[in-house]
N, C-alpha and C positions, 0 to 999 in steps of 0.2 A: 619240252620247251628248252631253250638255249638257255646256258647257265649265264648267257652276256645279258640276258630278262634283270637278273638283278640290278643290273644298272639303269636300265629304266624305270624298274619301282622305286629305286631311290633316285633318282631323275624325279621323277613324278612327287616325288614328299617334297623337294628342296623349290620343287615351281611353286605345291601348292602351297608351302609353306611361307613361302617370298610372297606370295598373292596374298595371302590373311595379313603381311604384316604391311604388305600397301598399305591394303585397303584400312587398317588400325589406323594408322600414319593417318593416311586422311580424314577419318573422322576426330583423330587428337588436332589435328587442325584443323578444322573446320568447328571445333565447341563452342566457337561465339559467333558463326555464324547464324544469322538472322534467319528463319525457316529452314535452315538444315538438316535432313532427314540422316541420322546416321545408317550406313551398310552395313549389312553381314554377308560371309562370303557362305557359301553353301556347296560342299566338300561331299561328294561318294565315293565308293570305290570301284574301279575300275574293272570293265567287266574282264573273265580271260578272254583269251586270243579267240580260243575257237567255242562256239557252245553248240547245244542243242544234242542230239541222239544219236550222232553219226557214230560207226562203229570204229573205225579205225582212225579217227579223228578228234579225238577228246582229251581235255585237260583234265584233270584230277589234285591237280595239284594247289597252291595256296593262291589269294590272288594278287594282280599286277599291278598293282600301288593305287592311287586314288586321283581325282581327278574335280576342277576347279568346275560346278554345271551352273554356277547360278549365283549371282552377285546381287543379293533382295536390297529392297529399299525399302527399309522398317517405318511403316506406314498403316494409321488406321482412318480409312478413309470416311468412318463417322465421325471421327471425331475432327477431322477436318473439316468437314462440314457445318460440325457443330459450333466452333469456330467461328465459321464464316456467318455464321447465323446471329450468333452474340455479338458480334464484332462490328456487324450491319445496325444491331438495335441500341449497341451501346453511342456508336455517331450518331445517329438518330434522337437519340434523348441528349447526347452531349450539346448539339446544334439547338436543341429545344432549350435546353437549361441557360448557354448562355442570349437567347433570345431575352427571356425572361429578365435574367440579371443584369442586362443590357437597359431594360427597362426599367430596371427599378433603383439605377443609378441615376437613369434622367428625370425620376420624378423627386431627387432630392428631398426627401419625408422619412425623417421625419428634420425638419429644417429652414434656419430663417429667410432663406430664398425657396423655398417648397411652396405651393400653390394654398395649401392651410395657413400660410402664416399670411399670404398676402390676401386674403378675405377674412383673416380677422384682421390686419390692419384695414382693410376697405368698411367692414361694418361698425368698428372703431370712428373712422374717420366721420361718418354720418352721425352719429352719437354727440362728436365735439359740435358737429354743426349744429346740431340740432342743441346744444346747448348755447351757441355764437352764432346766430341763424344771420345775425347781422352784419358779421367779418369776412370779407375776403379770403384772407389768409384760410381759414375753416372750408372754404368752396373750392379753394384751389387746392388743397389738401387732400378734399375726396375726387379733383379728377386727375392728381399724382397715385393715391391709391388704387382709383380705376384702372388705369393706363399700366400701372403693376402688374394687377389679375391679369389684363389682356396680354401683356408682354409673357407672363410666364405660359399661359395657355399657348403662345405664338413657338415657344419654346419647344413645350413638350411637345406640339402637332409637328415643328420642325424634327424633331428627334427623331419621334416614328416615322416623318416621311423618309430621312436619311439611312435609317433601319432597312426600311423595304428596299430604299434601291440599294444600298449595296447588298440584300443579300440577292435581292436578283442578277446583281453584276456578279457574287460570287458562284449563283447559277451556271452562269454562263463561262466562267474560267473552268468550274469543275467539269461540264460537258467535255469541254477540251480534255482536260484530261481522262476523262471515262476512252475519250476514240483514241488517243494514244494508247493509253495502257490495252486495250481491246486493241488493237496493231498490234501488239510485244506478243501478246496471246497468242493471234493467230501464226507469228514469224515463226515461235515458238513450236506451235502445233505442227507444221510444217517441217522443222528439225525433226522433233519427236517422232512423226510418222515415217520421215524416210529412214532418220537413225534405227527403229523400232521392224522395218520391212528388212533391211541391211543388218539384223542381227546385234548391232551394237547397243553399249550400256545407254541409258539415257536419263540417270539418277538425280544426275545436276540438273539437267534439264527440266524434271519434273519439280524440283524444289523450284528454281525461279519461277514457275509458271505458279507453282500455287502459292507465292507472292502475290505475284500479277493479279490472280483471279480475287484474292484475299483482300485486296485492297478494291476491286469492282464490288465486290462486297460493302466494303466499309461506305463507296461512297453513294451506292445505287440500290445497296438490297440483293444483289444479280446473286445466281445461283447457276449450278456448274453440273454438265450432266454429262457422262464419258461416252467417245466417239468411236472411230474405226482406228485401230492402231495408234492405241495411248492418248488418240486427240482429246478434248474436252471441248463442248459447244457452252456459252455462257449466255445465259438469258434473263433479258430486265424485264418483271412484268409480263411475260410471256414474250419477248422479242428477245430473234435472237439475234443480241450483238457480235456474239464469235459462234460462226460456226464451221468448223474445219480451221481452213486457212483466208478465210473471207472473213468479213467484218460488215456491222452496218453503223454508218455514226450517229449520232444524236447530234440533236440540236434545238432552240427553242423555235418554238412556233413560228411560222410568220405574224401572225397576228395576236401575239403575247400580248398582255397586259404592259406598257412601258410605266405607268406610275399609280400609286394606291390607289388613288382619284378611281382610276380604271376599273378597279376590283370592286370598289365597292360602290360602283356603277355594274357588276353584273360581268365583267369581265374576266380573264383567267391567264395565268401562264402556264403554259404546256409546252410538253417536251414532244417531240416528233421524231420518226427513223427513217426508213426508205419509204420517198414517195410521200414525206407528209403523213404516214399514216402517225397516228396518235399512241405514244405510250406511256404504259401506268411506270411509276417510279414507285415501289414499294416501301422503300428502305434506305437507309444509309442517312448519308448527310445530305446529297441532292433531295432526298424525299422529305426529312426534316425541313429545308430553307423551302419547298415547296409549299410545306403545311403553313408553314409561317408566312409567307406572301399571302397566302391563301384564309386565313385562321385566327395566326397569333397576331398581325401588327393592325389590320381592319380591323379586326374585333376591339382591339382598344384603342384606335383610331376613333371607331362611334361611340366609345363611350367617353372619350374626351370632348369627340364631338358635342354629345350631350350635358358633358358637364357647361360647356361653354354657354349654350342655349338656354341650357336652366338658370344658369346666373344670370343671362341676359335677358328673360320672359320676365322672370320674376322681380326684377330690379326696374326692368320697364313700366311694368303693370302698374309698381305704386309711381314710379316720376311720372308717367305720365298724366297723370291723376291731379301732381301740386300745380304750385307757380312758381315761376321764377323770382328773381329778388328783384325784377322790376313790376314785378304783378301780373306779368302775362301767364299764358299757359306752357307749361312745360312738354318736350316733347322724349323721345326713347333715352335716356341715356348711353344704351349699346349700340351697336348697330354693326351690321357685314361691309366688311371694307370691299368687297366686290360686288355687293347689291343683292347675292342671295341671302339664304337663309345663315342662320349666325353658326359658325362653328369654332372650333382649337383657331383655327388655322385664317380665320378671318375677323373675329370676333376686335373690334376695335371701340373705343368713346365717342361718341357722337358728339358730346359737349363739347367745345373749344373755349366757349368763352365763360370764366368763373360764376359770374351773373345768370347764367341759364341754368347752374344746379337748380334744381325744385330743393324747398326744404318747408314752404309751408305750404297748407292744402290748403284747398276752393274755398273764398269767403272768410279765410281764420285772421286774415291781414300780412303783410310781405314781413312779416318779422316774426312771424309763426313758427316753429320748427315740429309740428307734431308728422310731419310729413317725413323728415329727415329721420325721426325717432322710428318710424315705422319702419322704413329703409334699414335702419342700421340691429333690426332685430329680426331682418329675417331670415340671418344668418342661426338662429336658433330654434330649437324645434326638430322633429324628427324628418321633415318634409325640407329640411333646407338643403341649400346645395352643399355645404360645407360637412353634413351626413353623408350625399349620394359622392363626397370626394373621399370622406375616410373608408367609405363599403369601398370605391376603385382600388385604393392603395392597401387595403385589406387583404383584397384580390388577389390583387398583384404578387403581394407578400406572401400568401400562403403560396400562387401559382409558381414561383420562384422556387422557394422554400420544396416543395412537390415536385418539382425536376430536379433541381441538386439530389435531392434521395434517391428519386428512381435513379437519376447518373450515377450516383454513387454505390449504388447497389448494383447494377448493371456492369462498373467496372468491376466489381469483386468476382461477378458470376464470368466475366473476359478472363481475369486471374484464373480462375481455375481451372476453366477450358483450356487455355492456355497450358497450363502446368500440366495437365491430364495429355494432350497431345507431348509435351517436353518427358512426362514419364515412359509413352511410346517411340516417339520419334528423335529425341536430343541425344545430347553426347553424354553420358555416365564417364568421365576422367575413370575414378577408378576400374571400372568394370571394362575400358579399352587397354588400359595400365596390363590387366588381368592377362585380357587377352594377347595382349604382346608378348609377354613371357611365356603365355602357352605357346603359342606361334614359336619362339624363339629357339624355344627349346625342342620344339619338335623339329625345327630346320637342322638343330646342333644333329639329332637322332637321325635325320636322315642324312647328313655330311657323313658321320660317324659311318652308316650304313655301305655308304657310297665308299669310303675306304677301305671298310672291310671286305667287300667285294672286289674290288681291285686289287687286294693282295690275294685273296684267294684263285684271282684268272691268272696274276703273277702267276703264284704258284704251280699252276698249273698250265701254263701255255711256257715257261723258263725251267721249270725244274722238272717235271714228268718226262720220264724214259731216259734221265743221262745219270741211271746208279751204277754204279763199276766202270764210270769213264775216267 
């Protein structure tokens, strides 16, 4: 071998030595970036010139410096996964939790605007009548406290109807962003596979994208399977949203569900892909506000419903029973302000006029109040509504109380998945620090190298064969 080799082996230390301290460089900057996978450069040495058995054609000699094959992306790809998996279930129960505490703000309970307080002031108010069966003021009293119950029941039915639609409207902004972010995917895929056929690095590339996917995750449950030359296909439900460089979008149904009414008439909202075909939403926050359109705001929609009914059967059964304080007969106290059956959301006083409270029964004479007295205790008892309204908010409370935890617990098990990927994949300050001065110093050794061999070819290409001139 030519004695000019040494300056290519130390040529070869001083690249690959400048290569390691890049690539340090870039991951001391980039430590705070947000999914950043740190590199390592991956260094062999360099085969000789010539190899293999030939007879007059062999090296023996040391070998010819070393050489930069492979620039990894420190990456465990279960635990990315694993990841995307918590990450999916913790939005999932985040969305669920604050459903919940969403609710259990509108029912204001325990509190003197809460629906408790306004049916013991209502079975109060019949108690006074019935001891003043004779007074005005006492009749008007109890259809100020009627018209309370109804107002607050109109309340809470309002609450949970304004619950379901926005979260269906926030359905529909989140789609949006599902088909976006599923675009970034595939543009990405697309980089990746030509950068990936063309030989070059494509490390950055790979962190944004498992952003990208990490958030279809968060919001849909999607799951990510690897393609042809680096790609990843991502699929909701068994559909695939990205596959390659294609995408397919989501969107709601055509014939979605537009309000509760709907649903709990037998209705639904669904999310549809290519063609209308129907897809399941596993996961995420989409798949939580789903359950909840579905689940959480119906579900205690009819049991408001039913609270309202109950107060209004049972209130009716005995008024319409007495008389009025002109001695006629009394008719429903409650009644649906749309003509059907009584609910939250309809539940209105029939009485207008003070005179038509019932407060004595059949025959007892118009200044009777044992009618009124029966009224105003049937708020007690295990059978009254004012029980089947503390078992709701019981409910409720414990139902709240039961997604805060699991959220809470859920973000701890994100933490350490989290963390468990940052011990694989993040930036170590020290341990790049390290590497730098190994780097550093082996570029000084191979500088060094590089001098000592050019005074040696000096030496010998300027001073061999001129002794005795």
């Amino acid at each position: 071998m030519s004695s000019f080799a040494g300056l290519h082996t130390a040529l070869s230390g001083l690249v690959a030595q400048r290569y390691g301290l890049d690539v340090t460089g870039a991951n001391v900057a980039n430590a705070n970036t947000p999914g950043y996978s740190r590199q390592r450069v991956v260094m062999d040495p360099s085969t000789p010139v010539t190899t293999g058995t030939a007879l007059f054609s062999r090296w023996d000699g040391p070998g010819t410096g070393v050489r930069v094959t492979d620039l990894q992306r420190v990456n465990d790809e279960l635990v990315t996964q694993r990841v995307r998996q918590e990450t999916s279930t913790a939005a999932f129960m985040d969305v669920d939790r604050a459903a919940w505490s969403r609710f259990e703000v509108a029912l204001g309970e325990p509190g003197d605007t809460g629906l408790a307080a306004r049916l013991s002031t209502f079975w109060s108010s019949w108690q006074d009548l019935a001891n003043s069966p004779g007074t005005a003021a006492a009749r008007s009293q109890v259809l100020q406290a009627g018209a309370a119950v109804a107002d607050t029941l109109h309340g809470l039915g309002a609450a949970v109807t304004q619950a379901w639609t926005d979260a269906r409207a926030q359905v529909g902004q989140l789609l949006g962003e599902v088909d976006a972010t599923a675009r970034a995917v595939a543009d990405l895929n697309a980089a990746i596979r030509d950068a990936t056929a063309a030989g070059g690095s494509v490390n950055e590339l790979l962190d944004q994208r498992d952003q990208l996917v990490l958030r279809l995750s968060e919001l849909t449950g999607a799951t990510a399977r690897p393609g042809d030359l680096g790609t990843v296909d991502v699929f909701v439900g068994g559909t695939a949203v990205v596959r390659g460089d294609r995408t397919t979008g989501l969107s709601l149904s055509a014939g979605a569900a537009g309000s509760i009414d709907e649903v709990l008439s037998g209705g639904a909202v669904s999310v549809t892909g290519a063609a209308g075909a129907p897809v399941d939403v596993p996961g995420g926050r989409i798949g939580a506000l789903l359950d909840s359109l579905h689940r959480t705001w119906p579900g205690v929609m009819q049991r408001l419903d039913a609270t309202a009914a109950d107060v209004a059967s049972q209130v009716d059964t005995v008024h319409s029973t007495g008389l009025t304080q002109d001695g006629t007969a009394a008719g429903a106290f409650f009644t649906a302000s749309d003509g059907g059956p009584v609910t939250a959301r309809s539940i209105t006083v029939a009485v207008t006029d003070p005179r038509d409270v019932a407060a004595a029964s059949g025959g007892a004479g118009a200044l009777d109040g044992s009618l009124a007295d029966a009224l105003g205790r049937i708020g007690q008892g295990p059978g009254s509504p004012d029980a089947a309204w503390r078992q709701l908010v019981g409910d409720v409370g414990s139902a709240a109380q039961a997604a805060e935890r699991r959220s809470d617990s859920q973000k701890v098990v994100v933490r350490d998945v989290t963390a468990a990927r940052e011990a694989v994949s993040g930036v170590d300050i020290d341990e790049e620090l390290t590497n730098m001065v190994m780097f550093q110093r082996a570029y000084e050794g191979a500088a060094r190298m590089l001098t000592a061999v050019d005074e040696a070819l000096d030496t010998l290409i300027n001073r061999t064969g001129v002794v005795g001139r």
